[in-house]
Every structure is written in structure tokens, then in C-alpha cells.
N, C-alpha and C positions, 0 to 999 in steps of 0.2 A: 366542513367538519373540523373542531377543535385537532388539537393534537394530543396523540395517544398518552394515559395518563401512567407509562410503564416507559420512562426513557433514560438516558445519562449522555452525560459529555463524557468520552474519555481520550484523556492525551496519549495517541498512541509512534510507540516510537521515541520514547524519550533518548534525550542526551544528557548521562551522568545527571537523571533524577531531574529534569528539569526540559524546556520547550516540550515537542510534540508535536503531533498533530491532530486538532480536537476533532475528533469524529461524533457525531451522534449517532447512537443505539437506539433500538426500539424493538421492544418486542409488540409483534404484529399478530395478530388474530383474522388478517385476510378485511378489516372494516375496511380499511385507507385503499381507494383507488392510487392507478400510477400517477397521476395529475396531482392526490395528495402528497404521495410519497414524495416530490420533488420538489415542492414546499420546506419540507422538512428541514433540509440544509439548509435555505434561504433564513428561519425562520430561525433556526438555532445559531444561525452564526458559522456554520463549518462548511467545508469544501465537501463534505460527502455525507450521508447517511449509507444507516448499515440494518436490516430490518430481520428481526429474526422469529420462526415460528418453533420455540422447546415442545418435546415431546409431553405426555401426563406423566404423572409422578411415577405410576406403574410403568411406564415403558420398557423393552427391557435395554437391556445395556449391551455396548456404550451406548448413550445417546447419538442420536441421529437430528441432525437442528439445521433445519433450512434458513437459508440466508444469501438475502437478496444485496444488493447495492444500488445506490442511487446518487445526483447529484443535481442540480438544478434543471440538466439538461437531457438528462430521460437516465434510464436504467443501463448499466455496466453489467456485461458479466461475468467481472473480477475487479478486485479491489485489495491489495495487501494490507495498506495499514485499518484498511477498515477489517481485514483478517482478524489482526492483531487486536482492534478495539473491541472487534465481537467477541472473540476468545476470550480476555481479560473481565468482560461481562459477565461470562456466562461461571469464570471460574469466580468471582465475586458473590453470585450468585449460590454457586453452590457451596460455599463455604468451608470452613477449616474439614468439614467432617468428609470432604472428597479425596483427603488424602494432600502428600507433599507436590503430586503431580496429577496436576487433572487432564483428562483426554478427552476429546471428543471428536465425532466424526460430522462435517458439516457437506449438505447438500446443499449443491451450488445451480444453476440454471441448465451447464453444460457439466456437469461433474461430482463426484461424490468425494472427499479427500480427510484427512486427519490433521487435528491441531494439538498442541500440547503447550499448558502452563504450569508455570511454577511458580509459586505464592514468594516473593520476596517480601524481608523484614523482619519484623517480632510477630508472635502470634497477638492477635486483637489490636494491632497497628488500627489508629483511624486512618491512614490514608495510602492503605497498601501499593506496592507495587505487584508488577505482573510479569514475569520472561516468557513471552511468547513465542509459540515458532509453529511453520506449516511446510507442508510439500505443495507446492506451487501447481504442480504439473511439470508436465515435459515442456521445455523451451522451443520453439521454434527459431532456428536463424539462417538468414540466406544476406547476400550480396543487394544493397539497392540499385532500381534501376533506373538509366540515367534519368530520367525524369523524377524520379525521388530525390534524388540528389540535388538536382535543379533548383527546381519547386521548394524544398523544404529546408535546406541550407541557406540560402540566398534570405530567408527570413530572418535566420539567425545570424546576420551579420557576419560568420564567422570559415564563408567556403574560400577565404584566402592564408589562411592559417594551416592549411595542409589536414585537414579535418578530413575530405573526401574519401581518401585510400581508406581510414580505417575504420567508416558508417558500416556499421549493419543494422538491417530488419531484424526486430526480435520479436513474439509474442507467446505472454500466454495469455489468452482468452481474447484479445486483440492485437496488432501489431501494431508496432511503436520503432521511430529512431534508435539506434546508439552512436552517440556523437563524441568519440575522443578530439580533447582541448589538449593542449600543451602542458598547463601548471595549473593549477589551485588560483592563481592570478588572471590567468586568461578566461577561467570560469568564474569568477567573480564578475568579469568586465563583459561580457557578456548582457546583449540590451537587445533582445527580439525585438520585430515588428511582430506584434499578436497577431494584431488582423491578416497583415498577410502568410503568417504563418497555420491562421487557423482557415484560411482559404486554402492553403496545401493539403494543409491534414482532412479536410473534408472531402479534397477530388481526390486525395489519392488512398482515404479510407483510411487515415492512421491514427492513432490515440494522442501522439503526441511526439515533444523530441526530448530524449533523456541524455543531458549534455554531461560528461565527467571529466576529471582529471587523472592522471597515471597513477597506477597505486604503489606506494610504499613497500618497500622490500615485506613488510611485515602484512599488508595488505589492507592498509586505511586511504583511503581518499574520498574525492568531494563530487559530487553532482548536483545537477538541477534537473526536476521534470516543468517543459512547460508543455501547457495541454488544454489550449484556450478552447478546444472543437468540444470539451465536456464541459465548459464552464467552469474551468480553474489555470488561470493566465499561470502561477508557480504554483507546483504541489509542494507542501510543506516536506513530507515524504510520500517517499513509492514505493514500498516494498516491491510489487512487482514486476516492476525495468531495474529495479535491484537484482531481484532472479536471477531476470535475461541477462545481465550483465556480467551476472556471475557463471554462469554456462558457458560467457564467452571465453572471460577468465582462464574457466578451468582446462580449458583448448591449449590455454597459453603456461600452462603449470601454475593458475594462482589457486589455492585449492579452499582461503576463506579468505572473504573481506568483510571489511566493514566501510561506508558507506557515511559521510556526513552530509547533512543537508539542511534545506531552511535558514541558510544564517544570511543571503540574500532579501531575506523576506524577516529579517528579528524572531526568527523561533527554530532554535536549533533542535535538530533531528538527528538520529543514528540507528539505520537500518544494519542489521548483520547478515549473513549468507554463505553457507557452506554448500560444496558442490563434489560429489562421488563418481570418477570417470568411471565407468563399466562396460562389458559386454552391453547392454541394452543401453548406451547413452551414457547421458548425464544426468544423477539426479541432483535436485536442490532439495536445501534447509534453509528457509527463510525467515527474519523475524524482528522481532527486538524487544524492549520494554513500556509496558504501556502503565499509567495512573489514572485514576479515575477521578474527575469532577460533577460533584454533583449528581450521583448516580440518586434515583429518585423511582420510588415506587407508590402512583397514585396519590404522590403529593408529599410521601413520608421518606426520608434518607433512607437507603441500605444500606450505603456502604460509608 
């Protein structure tokens, strides 16, 4: 089957108006089997697709818009900056007449949650921008065990840098590493064995390893996701080991960061994340800015 004639590239996650990470959109009507849907990245160029079924025009409000994820290597049941791409979407879509802030409520495989954008620029911009942001869910985090430790450090080159004491499991929708490095330098240098890393991540169920550097009094610093078990050796960005990261944080009194990425790979990224200790946990606010290329409906620009 061709591919769907309702799609767009959008870079989501920009850094100061620029990199990204190009995601493809698609709005789905249930034709495309899963075997199609994971074509789709292969076939646009990106690390992920992101497939969405809107409501009728009648529906009533707010909308409620299912959204699936995918990647070469089967279906995800979560995806941050594909969050971010879809939201940017759907607020492009619905245009100036949605107001300064558009919301919507997106149903997810395991979840039902809220997104909020905000139209950046002049009005009638041809090539708007998007401020995105979501409530991730609840984070999960626990201690690894020694066999995660093992197995999954030893890939990254990097279990004699003192990294070990302060890994944790994080997930939301899957579990993933968190790998504190020493500096911005020592995460640059930084050189996995894929293969053997995506032999860990497969026997021990993990998404991947989300490596970072110490954050700034003010709260910016640098990571890397790799996550070769999905079919993506560097994520350009991840909002969602962003999250988890930021849950960790907030344990530690960092209460928002901001997050650079991709400049390993020439397409620099910047995820943000705010985190509210409470009674009931931690919540997050995850997000960033996304632009749209290309967006394209049955052959004609939209946006």
C-alpha cells in the first residue's frame, strides 16, 4: 500500500529555532496494517512515526485523538518528541481560530493524557513555530540490578568513570537507563558498542541507555539517548528519559531543566522539563518547540 496521502515532517524539539528531530505525522483512518506503519519511518527519512486517528468535526470538546507510535522495529507505547510532533500537528491543523492555546486530550495504547500548544511568531507566519508541553505520566524509578549494571554499562564504555553508584531504572511506558557522566566532555566522548548494547537491552527488556551530564546551577545540560533494541543507534531527542530524568532531579531539589541534545549526531535538540514534588509524587511537564516541514494534505501544503 502507498503511503497515506495526510502526512508532514515536523522537527520536533527545536534548539533556538533550528535542529530537531524530524518526526513523521500521519493521520490514520485504521487502512495501514502494523507492518505498514513501520515502513513509514524507513521511507520518510526519520527515527519514528507518530499516527493519529481526530475526532469528526462534531465531536464534542476537547478533543480526544488517538495516537499510536512506531519505529522501524514495531510499535512503542510512548514517544515524547513524537508527543511534541503530534501536538504541533494537530495545533497547525486547527488553526489561528483555536485560540492563543490549543489543548487537547490524546489517547495513548496504555493511557489517556493532556497536551498543550502555543502558536509562536506573527500571526499568518508561513513557517510557524509550536511550544509544546505534556504530562508524561508518573515516572517509575528503582536501583539497577547487578546484572543491569553489568550487561548494560560495559557496552557503554564507560563503567570505570564512576557512572555505576548513580544508574537508575526509569520508565514511563518502558524502562530505560539513567547514566550520569562526569562533564559535557566525557559525554561527548562517549562511543557504545551498539551491538552489544542492544544485546543487553533486549535480555534485560530495556528501551535503551539515557547518558547525561551534571546540570548547571541554573539547570541545563547535555545527554544522549542510545536505543539500538528500537532501531535508533542515537535519538536525536527524547523527551521521555528527559521526564525520568527530571523526577530524578527533582529528589535532588532540581525543580526544571533543560536538556541539550543531538549535537553528537549535527542536529541539535532541546528538550525542557518541569517537576512538582507533592503529596502524591512527582509530577512532570515535558516538552519543547517544534516546526513544521512540509506538512502536506493529499498532495497540497497546509501549513
Amino acid at each position: 500500500m502507498a503511503l497515506p496521502d495526510v502526512t508532514a515532517i515536523v522537527r520536533a524539539c527545536l534548539r533556538d529555532g533550528a535542529g530537531g528531530s524530524p518526526t513523521a505525522v500521519v493521520l490514520d483512518d485504521d487502512r495501514l496494517g502494523d507492518e505498514e506503519r513501520r515502513r513509514v519511518p524507513l521511507e520518510r527519512g526519520t527515527s519514528h512515526a507518530v499516527f493519529l486517528q481526530v475526532p469528526r468535526p462534531d465531536a464534542p470538546e476537547p478533543p480526544r485523538v488517538r495516537i499510536r507510535f512506531f519505529t522501524s522495529e514495531g510499535e512503542l507505547p510512548a514517544c515524547g518528541h513524537g508527543t511534541v510532533a503530534a501536538l504541533a500537528f494537530l495545533a497547525s491543523r486547527a488553526g489561528a481560530e483555536a485560540g492563543p492555546e490549543y489543548r487537547v486530550t490524546l489517547r495513548a495504547s496504555t493511557r489517556t493524557f493532556d497536551g498543550w500548544v502555543v502558536r509562536q511568531g506573527a500571526e499568518g507566519a508561513s513557517s510557524p513555530y509550536f511550544s509544546a508541553g505534556f504530562d508524561p505520566g508518573p515516572v517509575a524509578l528503582r536501583y539497577p540490578t547487578a546484572a543491569e549494571r553489568s550487561l548494560a554499562l560495559a557496552p557503554l564504555g564507560i563503567a570505570g568513570q564512576g557512572a555505576a553508584p548513580g544508574v537508575r531504572v526509569a520508565g514511563v511506558g518502558r524502562e530505560r537507563l539513567l547514566v550520569p557522566v562526569a562533564s559535557r566532555a566525557a559525554l561527548a566522548a562517549v562511543d557504545p558498542d551498539l551491538d552489544g548494547l542492544r544485546d543487553a537491552c533486549d535480555r534485560l527488556g530495556l528501551l535503551g541507555a539515557y547518558v547525561y551530564s551534571p546540570p548547571s546551577p541554573a539547570g541545563r545540560l547535555a545527554a544522549r539517548m542510545f536505543a539500538p533494541s528500537i532501531g535508533v543507534p542515537e535519538d536525536i531527542a527524547n523527551a521521555n528519559s528527559t521526564a525520568c530524568l527530571a523526577a530524578l532531579l527533582a529528589r535532588q531539589g532540581t525543580a526544571r531543566i533543560a536538556v541539550d541534545m543531538g549535537d553528537a549526531i549535527g542536529t541539535p535538540a532541546t528538550i525542557t522539563a518541569t517537576a512538582h514534588v507533592g503529596p502524591s509524587g512527582v509530577r512532570i511537564r515535558v516538552g519543547g518547540t517544534a516546526g513544521a516541514v512540509g506538512f502536506r494534505v493529499a498532495g497540497r501544503p497546509e501549513a
